[in-house]
N, C-alpha and C positions, 0 to 999 in steps of 0.2 A: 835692499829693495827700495826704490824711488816710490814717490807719494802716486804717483800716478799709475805706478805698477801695483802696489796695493787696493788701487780701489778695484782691480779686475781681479784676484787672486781673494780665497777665501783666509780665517787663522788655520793655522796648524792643525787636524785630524775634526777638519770641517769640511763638509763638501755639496757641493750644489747640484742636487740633479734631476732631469729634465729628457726630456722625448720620450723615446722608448722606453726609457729603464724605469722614470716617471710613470708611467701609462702602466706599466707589466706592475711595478713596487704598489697600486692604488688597484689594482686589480687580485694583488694577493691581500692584500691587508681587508679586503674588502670581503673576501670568503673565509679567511680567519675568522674573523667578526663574527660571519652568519653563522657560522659553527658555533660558538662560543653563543650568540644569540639562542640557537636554536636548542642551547643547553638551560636557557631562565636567565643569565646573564645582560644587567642591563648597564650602558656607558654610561660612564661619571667620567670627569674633567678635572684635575689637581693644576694648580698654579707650577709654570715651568723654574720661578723664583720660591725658596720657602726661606723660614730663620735655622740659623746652622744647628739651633737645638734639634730640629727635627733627627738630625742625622747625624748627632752625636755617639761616640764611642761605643756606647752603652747601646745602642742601635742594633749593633753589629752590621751597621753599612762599608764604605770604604773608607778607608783613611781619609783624614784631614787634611793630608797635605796635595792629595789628588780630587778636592774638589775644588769648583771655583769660586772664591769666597770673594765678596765685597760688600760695603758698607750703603745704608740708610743714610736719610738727612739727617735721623734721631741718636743713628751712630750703632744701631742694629747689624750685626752681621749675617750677614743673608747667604746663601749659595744656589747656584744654577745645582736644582735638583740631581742628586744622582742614583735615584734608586727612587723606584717608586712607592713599592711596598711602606714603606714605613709613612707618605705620603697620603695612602688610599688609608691607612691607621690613624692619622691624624683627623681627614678629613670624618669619617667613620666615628670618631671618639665626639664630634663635633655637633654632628648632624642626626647621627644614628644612635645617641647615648642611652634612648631608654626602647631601641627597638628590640622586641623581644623575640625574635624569628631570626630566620638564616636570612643572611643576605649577600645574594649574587652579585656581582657588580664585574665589569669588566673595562678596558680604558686601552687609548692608542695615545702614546703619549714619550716626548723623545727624553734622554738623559744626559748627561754630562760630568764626564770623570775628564780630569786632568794629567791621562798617562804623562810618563815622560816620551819626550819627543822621539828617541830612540827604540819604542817598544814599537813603533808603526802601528799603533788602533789607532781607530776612527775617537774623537774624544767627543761627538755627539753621536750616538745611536737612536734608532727606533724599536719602542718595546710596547708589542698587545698583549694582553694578560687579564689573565681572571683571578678574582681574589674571591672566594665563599667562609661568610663572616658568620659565626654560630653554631656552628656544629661538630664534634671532638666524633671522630666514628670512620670507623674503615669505608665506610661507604660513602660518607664525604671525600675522601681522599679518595676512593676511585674514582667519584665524578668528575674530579679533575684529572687525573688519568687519562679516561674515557672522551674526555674535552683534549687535551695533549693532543691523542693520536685522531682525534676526529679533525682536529685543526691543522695538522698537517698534510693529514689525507686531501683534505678542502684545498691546502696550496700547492697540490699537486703532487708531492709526494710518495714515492710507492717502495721506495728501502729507506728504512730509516729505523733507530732504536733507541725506546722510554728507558733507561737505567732506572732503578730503584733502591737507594741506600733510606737510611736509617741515623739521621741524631742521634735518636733515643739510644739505640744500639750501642753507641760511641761512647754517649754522655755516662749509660749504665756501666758502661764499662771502665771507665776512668774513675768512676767514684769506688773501684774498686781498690785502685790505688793511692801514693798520696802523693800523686806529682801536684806542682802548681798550675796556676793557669798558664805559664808563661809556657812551662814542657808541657803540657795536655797541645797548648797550640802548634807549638812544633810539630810535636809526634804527627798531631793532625794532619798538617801538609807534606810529614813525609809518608803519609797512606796516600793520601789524595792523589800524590805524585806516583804512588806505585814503587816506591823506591825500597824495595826488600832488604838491601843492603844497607839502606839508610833504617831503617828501621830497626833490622837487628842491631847495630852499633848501637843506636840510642837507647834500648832497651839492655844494653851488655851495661853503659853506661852509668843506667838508671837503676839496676837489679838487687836494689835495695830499698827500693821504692815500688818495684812492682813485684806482686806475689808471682812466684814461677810459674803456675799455672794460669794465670791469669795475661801473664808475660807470650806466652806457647798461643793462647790466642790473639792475641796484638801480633805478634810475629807472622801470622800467617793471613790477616785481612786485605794485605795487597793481592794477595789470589785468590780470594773470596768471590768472586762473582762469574755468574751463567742464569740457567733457568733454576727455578726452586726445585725442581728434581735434584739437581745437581749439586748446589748447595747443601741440600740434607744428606748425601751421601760424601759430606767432607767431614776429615776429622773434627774441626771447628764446630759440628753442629751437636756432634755428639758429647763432647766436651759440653758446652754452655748446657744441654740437655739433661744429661746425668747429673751436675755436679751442682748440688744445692745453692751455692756459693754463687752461681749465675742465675739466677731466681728472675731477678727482673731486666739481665740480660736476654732469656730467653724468650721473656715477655713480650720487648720489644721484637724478638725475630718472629713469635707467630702471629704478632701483628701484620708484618711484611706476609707468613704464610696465608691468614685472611683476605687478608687485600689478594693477595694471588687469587684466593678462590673465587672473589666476586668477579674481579677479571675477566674470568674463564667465562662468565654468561657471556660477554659480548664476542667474545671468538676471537679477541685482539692479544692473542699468547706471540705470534710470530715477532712483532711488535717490543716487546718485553724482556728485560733483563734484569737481575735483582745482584746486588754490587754492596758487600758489609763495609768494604772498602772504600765509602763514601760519607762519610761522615758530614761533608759539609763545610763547607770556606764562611758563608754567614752564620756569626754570631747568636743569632735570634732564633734560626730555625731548629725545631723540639720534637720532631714526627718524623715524615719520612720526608726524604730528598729525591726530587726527579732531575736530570737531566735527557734532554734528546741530542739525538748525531746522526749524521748521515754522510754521506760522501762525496768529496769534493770540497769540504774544508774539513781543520784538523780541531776546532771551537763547534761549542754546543751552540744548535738551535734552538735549544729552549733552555729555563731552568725555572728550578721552583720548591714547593714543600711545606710542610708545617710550621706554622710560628704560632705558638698558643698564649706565650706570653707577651709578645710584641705591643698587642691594642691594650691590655692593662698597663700601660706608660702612658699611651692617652687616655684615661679615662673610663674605657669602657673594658671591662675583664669577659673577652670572651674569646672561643677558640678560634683559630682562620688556620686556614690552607690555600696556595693558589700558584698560579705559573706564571712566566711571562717568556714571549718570544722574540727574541732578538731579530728582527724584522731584516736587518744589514747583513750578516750571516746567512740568515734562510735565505735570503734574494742570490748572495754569492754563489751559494750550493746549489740553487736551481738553475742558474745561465752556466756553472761547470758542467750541470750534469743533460745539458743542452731540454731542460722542459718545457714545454711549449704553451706558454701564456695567453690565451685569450682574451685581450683589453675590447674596451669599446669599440663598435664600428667609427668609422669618420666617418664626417659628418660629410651628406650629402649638398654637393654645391649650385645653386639656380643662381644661373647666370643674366642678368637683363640690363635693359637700356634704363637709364633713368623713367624713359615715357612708360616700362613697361612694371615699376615700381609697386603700385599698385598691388597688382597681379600674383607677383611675385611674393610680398610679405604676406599673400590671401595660403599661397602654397606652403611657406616656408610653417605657418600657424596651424596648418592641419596638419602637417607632417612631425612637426613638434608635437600635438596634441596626440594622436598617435604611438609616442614614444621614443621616435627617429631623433638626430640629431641634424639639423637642419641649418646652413649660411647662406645669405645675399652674397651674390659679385655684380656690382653695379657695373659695364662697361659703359662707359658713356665719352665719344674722343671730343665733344665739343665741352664736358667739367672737365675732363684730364688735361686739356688743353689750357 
């Protein structure tokens, strides 16, 4: 590509955009918000630049080699942020280190992973999310919930569904065994993936490292999920239930049964699906796990969860929960799913001669003052001339 062709084309899984989709994208982002607002939720702002410590290994952010790293004058290595969370943790350890209350906070703010060129994402996205800093309680993590599907509903939305998995669930369960971290991670993504077949091999392989019965439920979390009626009527549930041995595996499951119950005040069950079989791709998260989906792409609209240990790495030891919406996704799935966006009026146009100038900027001031969206067109063929 010539220098000159370059300056009209954007890098690789960057993209420019403008009119309508502009207008409709600032129109959704905009009732998201109010939702999240109108939950105590107030906006803060993190640098789109941070130092790579932020989002190092130990994060459980993305890999190293998919961020975009470059250097200070002082010789600091820095990266275009990829992940906010660990971000609103920093800033939070910085500013909020001796606040002793919950704190809402929510943010509109883009990211930047460094796929490989062949996976075809976008390698800057836009993510709104809420983070609620202080509070370890089922009923925290339904607020966010309850903000998920409030937030979705706001951008118009009307099928869509919360999954509800379980860290804790995962983590209890693995310290049953004595795989390392390196198989704990595997196993991990081949739940994630759903991959039944993948999973029993690994556990034929491992079965000396996993107690039998504790194996028998690993084996069966890729079909782990529906409604919690459903759920409690699988063998899996009876198993962690009865058998002392899963003590604070079952812990973590009527945790997810609570949270179901508070749930159920707001009437948002249809909404709702609860999936043991999610254990979670980030490192950090300790509670539950949400993803959202809808139809007309095959990627989550949202995603989110517990991190209780996250902010004692900055500073400040305190528990958080929160979500974030993939803003480029949800837009996708609502022009598939043909919904119909109501942006701004355009702005009404008064048309006059220069001599009629005056006049015209007396009209354009009361109709702005008003609330209207108000432009001059000066016709005048003796300036045009």
């Amino acid at each position: 590509m010539s220098i000159e062709e370059q300056l009209l084309h954007t890098p690789e899984g960057m993209r420019d955009i403008y009119d309508e989709e502009c207008a409709n994208r600032k129109t959704v982002s905009e009732k998201i918000l109010a939702a999240m607002h109108q939950n105590g939720y107030v906006d803060v702002i993190t640098p789109g630049i941070e130092f790579f410590d932020v989002f190092r290994k130990e994060r459980g952010t993305v890999p190293g080699n998919e961020m975009f790293r470059f250097f200070d004058r002082d010789g600091n290595t820095l990266v275009l942020r990829p992940d906010i969370t660990p971000s609103i943790a920093r800033m939070v350890g910085k500013y909020y280190g001796d606040h002793a209350g919950v704190l809402r906070l929510c943010y509109e703010e883009n990211t930047y992973v460094n796929y490989n060129g062949y996976q075809g994402k976008l390698k800057e996205t836009t993510q709104i999310g809420i983070e609620q800093i202080g509070e370890d309680s089922i009923y925290a993590d339904a607020e966010v919930v309850v903000t998920a599907i409030q937030a979705m509903l706001a951008a118009g939305l009307t099928e869509f569904q919360i999954e509800i998995g379980s860290a804790a669930f995962y983590r209890e369960l693995m310290e049953l065994t004595s795989l390392d971290d390196a198989e704990i991670a595997e196993l991990r993504n081949l739940i994630e993936e759903k991959y039944s077949f993948g999973v029993e091999t690994f556990l034929l392989e491992h079965r000396e490292q996993v107690p039998e019965a504790v194996s028998g439920v690993i084996a069966a979390l890729p079909e782990c999920f529906g409604t919690m009626k459903q759920l409690m009527q699988m063998p899996v549930y009876q198993t962690i239930t009865e058998d002392v041995v899963f003590e604070k595996v079952a812990d973590a499951f009527r945790r997810l049964q609570k949270l179901r119950e508070v749930l159920a005040l707001y009437d948002y069950q249809d909404y709702l699906t609860f999936d043991l079989g999610m254990p979670g791709k980030l490192g950090y998260y300790t509670g539950i796990i949400l993803r959202g989906y809808t139809y007309g792409t095959g990627e989550a609209i949202l995603s989110g969860g517990r991190y209780d240990h996250l902010m004692g790495q900055f500073g400040k030891d305190a528990p958080a929960v929160g979500l974030a919406v993939n803003l480029d996704i949800l837009m996708s799935a609502l022009m598939r799913q043909k919904k119909e966006i109501r942006t701004r009026e355009m702005p009404e146009v008064i048309e006059t001669s220069a001599a009629g100038l005056k006049e015209a900027v007396r009209q354009q001031l009361a109709l702005q003052q008003s609330g209207k969206a108000c432009v001059i067109h000066v016709i005048d063929p003796e300036v045009a001339s």
